[in-house]
Structure formats: C-alpha cells, structure tokens
C-alpha positions as CSV (number, residue, x, y, z in Angstrom):
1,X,0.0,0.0,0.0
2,X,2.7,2.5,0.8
3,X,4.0,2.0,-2.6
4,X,0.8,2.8,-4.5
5,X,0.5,5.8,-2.0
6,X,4.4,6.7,-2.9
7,X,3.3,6.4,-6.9
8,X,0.4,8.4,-6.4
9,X,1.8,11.2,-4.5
10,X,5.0,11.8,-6.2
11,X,3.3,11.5,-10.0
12,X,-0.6,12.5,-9.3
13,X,-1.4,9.2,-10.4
14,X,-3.1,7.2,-8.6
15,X,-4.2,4.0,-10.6
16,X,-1.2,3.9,-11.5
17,X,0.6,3.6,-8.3
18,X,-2.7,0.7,-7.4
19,X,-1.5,-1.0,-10.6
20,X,2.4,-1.1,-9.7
21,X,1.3,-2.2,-6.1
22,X,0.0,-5.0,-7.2
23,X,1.7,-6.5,-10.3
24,X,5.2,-5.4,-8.7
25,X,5.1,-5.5,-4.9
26,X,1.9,-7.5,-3.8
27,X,2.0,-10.9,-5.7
28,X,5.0,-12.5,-4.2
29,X,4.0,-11.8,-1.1
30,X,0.4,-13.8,-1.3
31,X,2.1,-16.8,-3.7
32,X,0.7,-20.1,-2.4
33,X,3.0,-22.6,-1.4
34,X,1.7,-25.3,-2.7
35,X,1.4,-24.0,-6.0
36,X,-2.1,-22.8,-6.2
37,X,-3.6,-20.0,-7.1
38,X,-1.5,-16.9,-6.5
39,X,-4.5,-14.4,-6.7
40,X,-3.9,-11.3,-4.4
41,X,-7.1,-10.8,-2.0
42,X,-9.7,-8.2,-2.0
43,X,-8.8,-6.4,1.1
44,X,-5.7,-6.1,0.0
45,X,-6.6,-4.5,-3.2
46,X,-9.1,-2.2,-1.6
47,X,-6.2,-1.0,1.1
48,X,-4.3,-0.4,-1.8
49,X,-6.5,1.6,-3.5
50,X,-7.5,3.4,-0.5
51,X,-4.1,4.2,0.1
52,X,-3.3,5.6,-3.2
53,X,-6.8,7.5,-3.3
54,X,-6.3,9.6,0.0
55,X,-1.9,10.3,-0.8
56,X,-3.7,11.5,-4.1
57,X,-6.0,13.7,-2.8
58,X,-3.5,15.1,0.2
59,X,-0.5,15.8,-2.2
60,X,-2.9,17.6,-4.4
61,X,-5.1,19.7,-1.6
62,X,-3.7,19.7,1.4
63,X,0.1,19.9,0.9
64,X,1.0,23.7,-0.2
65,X,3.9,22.0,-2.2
66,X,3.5,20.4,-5.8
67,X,5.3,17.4,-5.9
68,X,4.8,15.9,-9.2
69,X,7.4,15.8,-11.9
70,X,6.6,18.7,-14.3
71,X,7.3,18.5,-17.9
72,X,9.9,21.2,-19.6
73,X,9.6,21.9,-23.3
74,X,12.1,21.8,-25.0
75,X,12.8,24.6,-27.7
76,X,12.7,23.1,-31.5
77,X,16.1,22.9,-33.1
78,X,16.4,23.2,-37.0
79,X,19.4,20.9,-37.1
80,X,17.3,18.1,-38.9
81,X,19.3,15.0,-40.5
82,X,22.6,17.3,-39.8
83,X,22.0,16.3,-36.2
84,X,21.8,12.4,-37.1
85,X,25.4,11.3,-36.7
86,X,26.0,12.9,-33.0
87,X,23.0,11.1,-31.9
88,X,24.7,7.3,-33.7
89,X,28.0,8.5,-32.0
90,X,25.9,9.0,-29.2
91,X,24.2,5.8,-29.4
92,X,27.4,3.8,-30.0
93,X,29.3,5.4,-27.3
94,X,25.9,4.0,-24.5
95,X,26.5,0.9,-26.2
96,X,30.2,0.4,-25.0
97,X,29.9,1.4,-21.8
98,X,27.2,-0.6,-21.5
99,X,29.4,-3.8,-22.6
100,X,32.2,-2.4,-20.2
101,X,29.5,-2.1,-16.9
102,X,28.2,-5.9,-17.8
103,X,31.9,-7.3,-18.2
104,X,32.7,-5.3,-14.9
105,X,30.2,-6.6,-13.3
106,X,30.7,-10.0,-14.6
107,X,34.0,-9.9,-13.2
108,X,33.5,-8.7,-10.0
109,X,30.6,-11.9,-9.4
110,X,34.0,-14.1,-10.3
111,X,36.2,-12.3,-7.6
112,X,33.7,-12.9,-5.3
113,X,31.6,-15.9,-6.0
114,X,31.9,-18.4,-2.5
C-alpha cells in the first residue's frame, strides 16, 4: 500500500501507483505454497487503493507544495538530418559502456563468488 500511495503522491497518479502495487510488490507476497492460485485478495486491493486514493488527494489539496514531476519543453532545433550522426556517435558510445559495466560486473561476481 505504501508503494501505490508513494506512486500516487509523487506523480498524481493514482491507478497507477494501485497497478504497480500490485503486479510489482503485492504478488509475491500472497504466492501459495503449494502451487495454487497466486491471486492477491480483496482487502488487500481495496487498502491499496485506498491508500493511493487519499496520498492523491493530500499531495494535491492539502500539501501547499506540488510534488509531481513537471514536464519542460524543449525549444525546436532546425538541425534536422545534420544532427543524425552525433545522436549514432551517441548511441554507440551508451553501447560500449554498457558492454564495459556488464563485463565489470561479470568480473566482479568471479572475484567474489563463495
């Protein structure tokens, strides 16, 4: 419940903070053992949803402070297709260092694997 309210607080959205409650956080918790029906029960969806209802409704009247995340625009550049190879370069350069940060890691579960 204290996620969904978290979700519905910080972002004014408060179905979606119920739905991340209970596809991320809830299921595992309510998993028969005997594999059976995993369904989550009712009173826990309705404290969920009562949860994110009322951190909805505070963050939005009673707090003086907004807290969701607010959108910028961005200005329109005219650079067109002459922008195109910074953002490959760009691309290429995430994809390295995304190969270096999985063989570091890699590497570090071999130093310390038991």
């Amino acid at each position: 419940a204290g996620a969904a309210a978290a979700v519905a607080a910080g972002f004014s959205a408060p179905v979606a903070g119920v739905f991340y409650a209970l596809e991320v956080s809830l299921p595992e918790g309510f998993a028969a053992e005997d594999g059976g029906d995993r369904s989550v029960p009712r009173t826990a969806i309705a404290a969920v949803a009562l949860s994110a209802a009322v951190a909805a409704l505070v963050a939005r009247d009673v707090i003086p402070v907004r807290l969701e995340i607010v959108q910028t625009t961005l200005a329109a550049t005219s650079g067109g297709l002459a922008e195109l190879p910074s953002y490959l370069g760009l691309g290429a350069l995430c994809g390295v260092q995304a190969v270096a940060v999985r063989r570091a890691i890699a590497a570090a579960d071999r130093l310390w694997a038991p």
